[in-house]
N, C-alpha and C positions, 0 to 999 in steps of 0.2 A: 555171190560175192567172192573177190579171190582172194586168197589167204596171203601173207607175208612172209615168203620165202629167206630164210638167212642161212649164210654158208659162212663156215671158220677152215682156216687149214691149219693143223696143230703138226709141229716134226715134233718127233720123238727118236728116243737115246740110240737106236740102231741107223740113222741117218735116212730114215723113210717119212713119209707122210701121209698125215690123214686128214680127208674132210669130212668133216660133220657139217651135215646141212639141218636146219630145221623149218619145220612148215607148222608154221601156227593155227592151230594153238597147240599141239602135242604129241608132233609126228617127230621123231630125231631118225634121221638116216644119216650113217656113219660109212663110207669110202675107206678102205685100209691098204695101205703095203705100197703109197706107189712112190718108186725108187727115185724118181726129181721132182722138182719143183716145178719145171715146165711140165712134166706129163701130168701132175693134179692140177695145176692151172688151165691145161687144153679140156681139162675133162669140166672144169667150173663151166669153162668157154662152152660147151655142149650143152650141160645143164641150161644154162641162161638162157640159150635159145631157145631149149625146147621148154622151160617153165615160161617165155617171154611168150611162147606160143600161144600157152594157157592161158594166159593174162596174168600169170602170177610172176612180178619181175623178181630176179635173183638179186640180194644185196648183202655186203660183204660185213658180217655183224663187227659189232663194235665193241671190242674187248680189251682191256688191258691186263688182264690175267693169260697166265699162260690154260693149258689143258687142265683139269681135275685130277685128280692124283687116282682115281678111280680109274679113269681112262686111259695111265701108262703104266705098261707093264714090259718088262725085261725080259718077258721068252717070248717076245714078237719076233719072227722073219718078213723081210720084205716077201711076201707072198704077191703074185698082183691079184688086183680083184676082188678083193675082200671086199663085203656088203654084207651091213650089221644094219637091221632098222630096228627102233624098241619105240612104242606109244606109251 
């Protein structure tokens, strides 16, 4: 059965971005450091195809909060690359 892929893009205070995708039921993979909004966006675009691949479609979760206070912190660099997965 394929699981329910969801993706969030949270900026944060240094002007960079992060995605968080999650695969249900309790996989969180987390994307850091990338410097625009288009280059996390092409990289969603990659994701999609390749979870479309799977059978598991990417969908864009539905939030009206911002990121958890947990998840921003002020001695981030735009690094690129950054890959954090936690279950």
């Amino acid at each position: 059965m394929a699981r329910r892929v969801y993706y969030r893009i949270s900026d944060r205070p240094d002007g960079c971005f992060d995605a968080v995708v999650t695969i249900e039921p309790d996989t969180v993979v987390r994307r850091e450091g990338f410097v625009s909004l288009a280059e996390v966006e092409d990289w969603i675009e990659g994701l999609r195809d390749l979870m479309a691949a799977l059978g598991a479609p990417l969908a864009q979760a539905e939030s009206d909060k911002g990121p958890d206070r947990a998840e921003i912190r002020s001695d981030y660099l735009c690094l690129p690359g950054g890959l954090r997965m936690r279950r």
